[in-house]
C-alpha positions as CSV (number, residue, x, y, z in Angstrom):
1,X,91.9,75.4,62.9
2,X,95.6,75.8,63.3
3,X,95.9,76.8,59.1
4,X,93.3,79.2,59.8
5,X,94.7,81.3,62.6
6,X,98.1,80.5,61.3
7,X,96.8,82.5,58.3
8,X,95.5,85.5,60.2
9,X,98.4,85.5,62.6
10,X,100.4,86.1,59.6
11,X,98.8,88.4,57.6
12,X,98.1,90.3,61.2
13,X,102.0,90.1,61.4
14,X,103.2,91.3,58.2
15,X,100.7,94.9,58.7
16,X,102.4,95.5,61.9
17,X,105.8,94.9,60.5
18,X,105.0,97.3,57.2
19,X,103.9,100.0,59.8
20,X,107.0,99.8,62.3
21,X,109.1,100.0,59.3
22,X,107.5,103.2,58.0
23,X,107.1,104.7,62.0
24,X,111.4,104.8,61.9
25,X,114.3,104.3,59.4
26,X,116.5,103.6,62.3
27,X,117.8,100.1,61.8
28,X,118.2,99.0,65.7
29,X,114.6,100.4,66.6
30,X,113.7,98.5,63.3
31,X,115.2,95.4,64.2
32,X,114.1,95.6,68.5
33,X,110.4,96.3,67.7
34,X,110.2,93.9,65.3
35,X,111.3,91.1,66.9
36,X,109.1,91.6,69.6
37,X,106.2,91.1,67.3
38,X,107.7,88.7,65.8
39,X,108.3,86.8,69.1
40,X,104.7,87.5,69.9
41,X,103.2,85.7,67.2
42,X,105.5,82.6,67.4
43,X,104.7,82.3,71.2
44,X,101.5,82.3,70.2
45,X,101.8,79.9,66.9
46,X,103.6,77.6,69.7
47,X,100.9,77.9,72.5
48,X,98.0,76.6,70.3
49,X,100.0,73.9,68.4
50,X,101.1,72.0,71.8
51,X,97.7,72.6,73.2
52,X,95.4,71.2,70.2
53,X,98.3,69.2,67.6
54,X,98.1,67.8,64.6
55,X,94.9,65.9,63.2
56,X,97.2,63.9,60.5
57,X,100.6,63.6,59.7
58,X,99.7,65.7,56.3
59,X,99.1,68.4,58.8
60,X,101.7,68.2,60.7
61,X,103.8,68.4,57.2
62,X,102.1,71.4,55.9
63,X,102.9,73.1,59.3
64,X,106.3,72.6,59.6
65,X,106.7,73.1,56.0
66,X,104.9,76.1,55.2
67,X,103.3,77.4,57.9
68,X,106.2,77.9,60.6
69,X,108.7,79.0,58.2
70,X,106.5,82.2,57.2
71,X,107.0,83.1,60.7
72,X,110.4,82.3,61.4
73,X,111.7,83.7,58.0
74,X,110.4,87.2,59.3
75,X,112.5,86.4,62.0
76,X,115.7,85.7,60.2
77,X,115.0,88.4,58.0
78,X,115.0,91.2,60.8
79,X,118.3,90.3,62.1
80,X,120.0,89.6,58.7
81,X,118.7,93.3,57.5
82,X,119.9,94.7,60.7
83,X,123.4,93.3,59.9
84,X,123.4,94.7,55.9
85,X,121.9,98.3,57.3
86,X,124.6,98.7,59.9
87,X,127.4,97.8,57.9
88,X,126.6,99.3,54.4
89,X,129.1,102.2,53.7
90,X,127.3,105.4,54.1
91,X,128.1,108.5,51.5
92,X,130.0,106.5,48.4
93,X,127.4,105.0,46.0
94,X,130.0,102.6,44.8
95,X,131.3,101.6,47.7
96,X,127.6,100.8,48.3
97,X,127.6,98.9,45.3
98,X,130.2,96.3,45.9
99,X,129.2,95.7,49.5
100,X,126.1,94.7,48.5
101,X,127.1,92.5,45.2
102,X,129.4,91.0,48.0
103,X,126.6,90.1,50.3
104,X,124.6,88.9,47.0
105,X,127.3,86.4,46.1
106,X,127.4,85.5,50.4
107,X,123.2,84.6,50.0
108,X,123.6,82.3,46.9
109,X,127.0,80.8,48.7
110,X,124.5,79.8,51.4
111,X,122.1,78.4,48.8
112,X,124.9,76.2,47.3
113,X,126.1,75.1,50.7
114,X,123.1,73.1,50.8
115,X,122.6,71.8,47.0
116,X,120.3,69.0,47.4
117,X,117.4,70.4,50.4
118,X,117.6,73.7,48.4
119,X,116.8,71.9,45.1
120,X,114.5,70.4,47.0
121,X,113.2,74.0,48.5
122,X,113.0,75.0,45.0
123,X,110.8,73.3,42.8
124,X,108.6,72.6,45.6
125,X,109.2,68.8,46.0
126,X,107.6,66.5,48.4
127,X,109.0,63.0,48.1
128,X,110.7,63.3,51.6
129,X,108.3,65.7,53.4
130,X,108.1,62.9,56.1
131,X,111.2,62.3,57.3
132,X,111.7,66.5,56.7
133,X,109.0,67.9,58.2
134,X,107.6,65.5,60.8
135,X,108.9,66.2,64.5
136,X,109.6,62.1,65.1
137,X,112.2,62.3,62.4
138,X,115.5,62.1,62.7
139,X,117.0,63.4,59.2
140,X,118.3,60.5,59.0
141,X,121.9,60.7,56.7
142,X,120.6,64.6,57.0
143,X,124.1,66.8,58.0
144,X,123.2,70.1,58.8
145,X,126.3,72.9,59.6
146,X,123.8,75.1,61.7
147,X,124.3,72.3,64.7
148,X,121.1,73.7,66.3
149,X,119.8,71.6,69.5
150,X,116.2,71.7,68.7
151,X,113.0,71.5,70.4
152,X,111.1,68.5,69.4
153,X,107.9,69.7,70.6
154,X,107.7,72.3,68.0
155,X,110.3,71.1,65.4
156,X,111.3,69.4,62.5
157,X,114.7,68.5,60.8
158,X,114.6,71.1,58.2
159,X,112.0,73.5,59.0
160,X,114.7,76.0,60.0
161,X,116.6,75.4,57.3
162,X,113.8,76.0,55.2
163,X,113.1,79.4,56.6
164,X,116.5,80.5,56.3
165,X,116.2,79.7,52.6
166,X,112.6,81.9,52.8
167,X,114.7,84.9,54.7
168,X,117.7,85.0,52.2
169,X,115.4,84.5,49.3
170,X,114.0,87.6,50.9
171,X,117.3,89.3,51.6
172,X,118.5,89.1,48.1
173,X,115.4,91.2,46.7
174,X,116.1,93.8,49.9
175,X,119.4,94.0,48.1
176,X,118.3,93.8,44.5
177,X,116.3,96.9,45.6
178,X,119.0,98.8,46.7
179,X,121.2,97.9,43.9
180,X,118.7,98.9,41.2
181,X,118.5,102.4,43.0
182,X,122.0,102.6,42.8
183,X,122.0,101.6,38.9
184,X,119.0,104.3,38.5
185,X,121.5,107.0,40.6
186,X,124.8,106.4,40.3
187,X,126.5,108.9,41.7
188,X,124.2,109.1,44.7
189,X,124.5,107.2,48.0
190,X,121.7,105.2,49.1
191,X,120.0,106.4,52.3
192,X,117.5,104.6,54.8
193,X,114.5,106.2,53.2
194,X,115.3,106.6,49.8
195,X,112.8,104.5,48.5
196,X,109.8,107.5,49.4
197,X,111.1,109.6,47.4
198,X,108.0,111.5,45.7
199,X,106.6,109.5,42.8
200,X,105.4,110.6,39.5
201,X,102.6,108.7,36.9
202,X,104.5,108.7,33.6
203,X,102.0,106.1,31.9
204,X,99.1,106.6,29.8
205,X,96.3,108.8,32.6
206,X,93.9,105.5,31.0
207,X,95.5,103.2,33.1
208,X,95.6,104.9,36.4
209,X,91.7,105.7,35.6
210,X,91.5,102.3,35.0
211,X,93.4,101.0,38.2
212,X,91.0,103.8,40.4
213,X,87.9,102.1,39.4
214,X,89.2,98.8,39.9
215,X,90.4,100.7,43.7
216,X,87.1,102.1,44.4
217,X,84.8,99.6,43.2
218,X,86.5,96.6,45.0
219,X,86.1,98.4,48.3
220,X,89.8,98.7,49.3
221,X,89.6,102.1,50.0
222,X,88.0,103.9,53.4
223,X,86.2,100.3,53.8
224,X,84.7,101.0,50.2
225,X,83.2,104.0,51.0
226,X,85.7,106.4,49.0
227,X,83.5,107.7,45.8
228,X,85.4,107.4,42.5
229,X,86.0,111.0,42.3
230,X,87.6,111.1,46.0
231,X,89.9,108.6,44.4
232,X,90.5,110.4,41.1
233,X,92.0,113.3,42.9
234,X,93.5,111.7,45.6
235,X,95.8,109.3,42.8
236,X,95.8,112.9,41.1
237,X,97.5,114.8,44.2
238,X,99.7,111.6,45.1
239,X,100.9,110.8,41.5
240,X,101.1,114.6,40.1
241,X,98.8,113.9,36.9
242,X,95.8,115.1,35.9
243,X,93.2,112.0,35.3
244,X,89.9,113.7,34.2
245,X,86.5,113.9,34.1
246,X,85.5,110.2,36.0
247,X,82.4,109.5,33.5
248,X,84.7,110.1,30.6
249,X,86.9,108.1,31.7
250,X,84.8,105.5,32.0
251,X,84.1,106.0,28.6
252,X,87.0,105.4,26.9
253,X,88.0,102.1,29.1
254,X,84.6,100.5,28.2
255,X,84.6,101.9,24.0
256,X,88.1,99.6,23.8
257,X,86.6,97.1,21.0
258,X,89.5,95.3,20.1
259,X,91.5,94.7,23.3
260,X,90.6,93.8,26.7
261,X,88.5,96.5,28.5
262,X,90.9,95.7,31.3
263,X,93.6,95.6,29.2
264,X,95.6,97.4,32.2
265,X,94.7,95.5,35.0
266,X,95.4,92.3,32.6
267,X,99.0,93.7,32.3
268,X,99.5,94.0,35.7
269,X,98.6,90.3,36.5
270,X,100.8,89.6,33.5
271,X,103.6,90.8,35.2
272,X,103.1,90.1,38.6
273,X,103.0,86.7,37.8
274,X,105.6,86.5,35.6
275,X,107.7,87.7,38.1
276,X,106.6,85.0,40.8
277,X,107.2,82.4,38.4
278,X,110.4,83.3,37.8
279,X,111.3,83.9,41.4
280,X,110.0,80.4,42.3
281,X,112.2,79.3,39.2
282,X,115.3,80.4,40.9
């Protein structure tokens, strides 16, 4: 039960954060409305462990673990983005550019401070997950800098820890971001907003045929009533190519004898995973 609204709460929390940070680019309004959400959906996390608990100790584990860090990290995030917004020089690019490889080098300082739970963070161990993650713990031997007073009813030794390492995991690819903009436009200072800049399709028209079907046909679009001509011109309009005829299209993905009729899609994964593997390889 709690896995399964801890999974909905989440997924409920991250659409509501996307939209507040597309409603304003102002980083205070960003940082106040979010953390009201935020606050929201803990209160609410809390509320239903303390009234049904834990059916094992694997449970209990998993929660503190996985499930409550999700939602804290959010919460660390905010407040750490806040910070980097606010203090980011404004008109000179490089200026821009060594504030933010300083606050790179601050994130994996953090990561060192803590060598052997961040290892432990990292490859996803579990040999200590009970005297970690379950609230009766003590940490034994565990010395922890943060000095935080915590609330055994809805704590563990590390679980904080372990979100702060979630949060700057997630700061350091808000930064990445920003830096590869600046690397792309070097003589242009980033702005709050940059990032919508108008996009253009510069692949082969194939694939983004390819990726509409896949669009339309899974039903992720107007609750899968969006025909596959609606979404031809609609990624036509967004992406400033011209696609074609649907049914030719078609055509030429299914004729493709020698590769994968998906050969796009199958790139995509590719990548995408690459890139989580390497991430969780960090």
């Amino acid at each position: 039960m709690i896995r399964e609204f801890s999974k909905r709460s989440l997924a409920t929390l991250l659409d509501e954060l996307h939209s507040l940070d597309h409603q304003t680019n102002d980083p205070l309004q960003k940082m106040s409305g979010s953390l009201k959400i935020i606050k929201t959906a803990i209160t609410r996390l809390q509320q239903i462990v303390l009234e049904q608990g834990f059916s094992s100790r694997e449970e209990e584990v998993n929660f503190f673990k996985h499930i409550k860090t999700d939602f804290y990290a959010q919460q660390i995030f905010v407040v750490e983005r806040y910070t980097l917004e606010r203090n980011m020089p404004l008109r000179d690019a490089e200026a821009q550019r060594i504030f933010l490889l300083g606050e790179v080098a601050y994130v994996e300082r953090f990561f060192l401070s803590h060598p052997f739970v961040f290892e432990y963070f990292r490859i996803g161990a579990t040999e200590l997950d009970e005297l970690y993650f379950l609230r009766e713990s003590e940490g034994s031997g565990l010395i922890f800098p943060e000095g935080l007073e915590r609330d055994r009813s809805f704590s563990s030794p590390v679980d904080y820890l372990f979100s702060k390492f979630k949060a700057y995991g997630m700061v350091r690819d808000w930064i990445m971001e920003r830096l590869d903009y600046l690397e792309r436009n070097p003589a242009v200072a980033y702005v709050s907003g940059a990032e919508s800049v108008e996009l253009k399709w510069t692949g082969d028209s194939v694939n983004l045929a390819e990726l509409g079907y896949a669009l339309a046909l899974s039903g992720q679009l107007n609750h899968g009533q969006a025909a596959i001509a609606q979404v031809f011109r609609w990624m036509e309009e967004k992406f400033v190519v011209s696609i074609g005829v649907p049914a030719r299209r078609m055509a030429s993905i299914r004729s493709r004898k020698r590769l994968s009729r998906t050969k796009f899609l199958d790139e995509l994964k590719e990548v995408l995973e690459r890139k989580m593997d390497e991430d969780d390889g960090r």
